[in-house]
C-alpha positions as CSV (number, residue, x, y, z in Angstrom):
1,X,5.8,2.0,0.6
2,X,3.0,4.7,1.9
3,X,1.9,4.7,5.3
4,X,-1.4,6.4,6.0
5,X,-2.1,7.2,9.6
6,X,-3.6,10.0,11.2
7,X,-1.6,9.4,14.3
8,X,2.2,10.6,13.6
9,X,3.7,8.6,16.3
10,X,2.4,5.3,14.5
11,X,4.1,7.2,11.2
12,X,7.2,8.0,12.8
13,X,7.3,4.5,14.3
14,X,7.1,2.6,11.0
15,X,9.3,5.0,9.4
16,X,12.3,4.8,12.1
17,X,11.6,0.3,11.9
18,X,11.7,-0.1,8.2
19,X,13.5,2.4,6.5
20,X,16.7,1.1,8.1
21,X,15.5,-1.8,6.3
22,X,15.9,-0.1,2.6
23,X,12.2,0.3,2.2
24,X,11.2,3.9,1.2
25,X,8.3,5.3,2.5
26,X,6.2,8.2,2.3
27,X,3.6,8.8,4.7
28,X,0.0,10.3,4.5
29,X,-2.1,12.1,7.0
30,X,-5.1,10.9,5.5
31,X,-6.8,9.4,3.0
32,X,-7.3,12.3,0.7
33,X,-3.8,12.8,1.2
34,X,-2.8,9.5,-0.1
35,X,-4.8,9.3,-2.7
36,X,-3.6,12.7,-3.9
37,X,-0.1,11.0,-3.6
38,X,-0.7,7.7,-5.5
39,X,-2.8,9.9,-8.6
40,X,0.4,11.9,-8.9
41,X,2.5,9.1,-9.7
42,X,4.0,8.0,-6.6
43,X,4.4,4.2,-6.3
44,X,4.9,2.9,-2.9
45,X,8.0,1.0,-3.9
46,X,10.8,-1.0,-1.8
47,X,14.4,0.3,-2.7
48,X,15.4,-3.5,-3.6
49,X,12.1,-3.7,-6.2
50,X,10.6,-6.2,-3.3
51,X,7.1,-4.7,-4.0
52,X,4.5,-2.4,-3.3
53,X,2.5,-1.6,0.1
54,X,0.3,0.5,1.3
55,X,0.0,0.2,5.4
56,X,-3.7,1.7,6.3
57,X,-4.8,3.2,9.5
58,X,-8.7,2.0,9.3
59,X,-9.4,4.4,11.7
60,X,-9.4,8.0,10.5
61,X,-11.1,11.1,10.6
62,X,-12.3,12.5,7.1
63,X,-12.8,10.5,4.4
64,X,-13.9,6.9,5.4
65,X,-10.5,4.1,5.3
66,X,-12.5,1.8,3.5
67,X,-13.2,4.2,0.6
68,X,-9.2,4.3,0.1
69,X,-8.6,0.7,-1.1
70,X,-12.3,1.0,-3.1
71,X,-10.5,4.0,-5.2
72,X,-6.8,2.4,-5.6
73,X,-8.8,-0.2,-6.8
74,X,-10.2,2.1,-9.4
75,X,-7.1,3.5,-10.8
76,X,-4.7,0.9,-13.2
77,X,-1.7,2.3,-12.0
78,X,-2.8,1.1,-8.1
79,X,-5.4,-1.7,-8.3
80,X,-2.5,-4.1,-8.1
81,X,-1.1,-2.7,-4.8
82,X,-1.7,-5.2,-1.6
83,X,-2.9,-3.0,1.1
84,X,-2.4,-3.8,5.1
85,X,-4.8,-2.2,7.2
86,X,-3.7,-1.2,10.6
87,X,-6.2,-1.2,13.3
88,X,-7.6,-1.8,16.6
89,X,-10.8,-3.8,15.4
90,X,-10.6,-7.5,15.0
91,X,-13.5,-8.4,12.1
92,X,-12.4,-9.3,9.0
93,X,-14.4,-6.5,7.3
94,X,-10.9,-4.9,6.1
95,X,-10.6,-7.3,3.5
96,X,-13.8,-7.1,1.9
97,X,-12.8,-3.4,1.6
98,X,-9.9,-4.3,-0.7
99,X,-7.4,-5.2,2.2
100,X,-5.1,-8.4,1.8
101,X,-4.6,-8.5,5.7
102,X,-4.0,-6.6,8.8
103,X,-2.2,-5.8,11.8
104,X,-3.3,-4.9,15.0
105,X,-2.8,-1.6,17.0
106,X,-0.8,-1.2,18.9
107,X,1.4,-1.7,16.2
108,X,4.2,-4.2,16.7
109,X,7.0,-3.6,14.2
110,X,8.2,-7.4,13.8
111,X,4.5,-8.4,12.6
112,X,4.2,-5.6,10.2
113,X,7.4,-6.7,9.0
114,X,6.4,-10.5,8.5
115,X,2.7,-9.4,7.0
116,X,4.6,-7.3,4.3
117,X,6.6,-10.2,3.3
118,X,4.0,-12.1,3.0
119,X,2.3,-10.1,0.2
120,X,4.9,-8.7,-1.2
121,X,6.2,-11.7,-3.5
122,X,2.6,-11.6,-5.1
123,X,2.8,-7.7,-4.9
124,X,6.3,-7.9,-7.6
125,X,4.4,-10.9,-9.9
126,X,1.6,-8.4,-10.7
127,X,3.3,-5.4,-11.3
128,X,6.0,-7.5,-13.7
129,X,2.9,-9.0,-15.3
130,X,1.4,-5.2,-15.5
131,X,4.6,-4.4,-16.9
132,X,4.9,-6.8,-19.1
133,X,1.3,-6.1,-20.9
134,X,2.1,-3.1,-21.1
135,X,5.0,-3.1,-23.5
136,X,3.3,-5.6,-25.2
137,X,0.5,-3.2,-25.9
138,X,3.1,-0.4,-26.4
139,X,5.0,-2.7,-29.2
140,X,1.3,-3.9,-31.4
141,X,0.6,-0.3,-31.1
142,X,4.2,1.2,-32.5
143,X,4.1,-1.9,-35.3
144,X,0.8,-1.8,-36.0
């Protein structure tokens, strides 16, 4: 799991509530940051293969929050990943920018919690279906 937030105390927060949990995370500073991350090869991942999140502060400095889930979108290996916007707005603007829900700030661990595992189920279908076309298109190259 990544969690992108320019505030460390809402990092450290998250990362002290669900790594108990078995989730690993990796945090970001920013968006560049977390883009830098996810094009290096890092897949926010749960320890128990649950799925893939990315929480989103949708307030930060730099690079615009919204132009993160535009650019996941962009790249195969992340387009699949369900991203959770954290913020202290309540329009529904965050998921026409490629969010698949949000939590409000002040952040309150126990709704993070149940919005992750809400989207995580369909989070694990599309990356075994990804999976899965890939070694399909892995095996008609090799026997082809």
């Amino acid at each position: 799991m990544l969690v992108v937030d320019n505030e460390e105390i809402d990092r450290e927060l998250l990362v002290q509530v669900l790594q108990p949990l078995g989730f690993e995370l990796r945090t970001a500073a920013s968006g560049h940051d977390a883009l830098d991350l996810l094009a290096s090869g890092y897949q926010p991942d749960a320890l128990d293969e649950s799925g893939y999140t990315v929480l989103l502060d949708a307030m930060m400095p730099g690079m615009d929050s919204f132009e993160v889930p535009r650019q996941l979108k962009l790249m195969p290996q992340t387009a699949h990943i369900p991203i959770i916007f954290m913020t202290g707005l309540t329009e529904t603007e965050h998921l026409e920018a490629g969010g698949v829900d949000y939590v409000n700030k002040p952040l309150k661990p126990k709704e993070v919690l149940a919005r992750m595992q809400v989207h995580l189920p369909g989070a694990r279908a599309r990356r075994q279906a990804r999976s899965a076309l890939d070694a399909f298109g892995y095996a008609s190259i090799t026997s082809g």
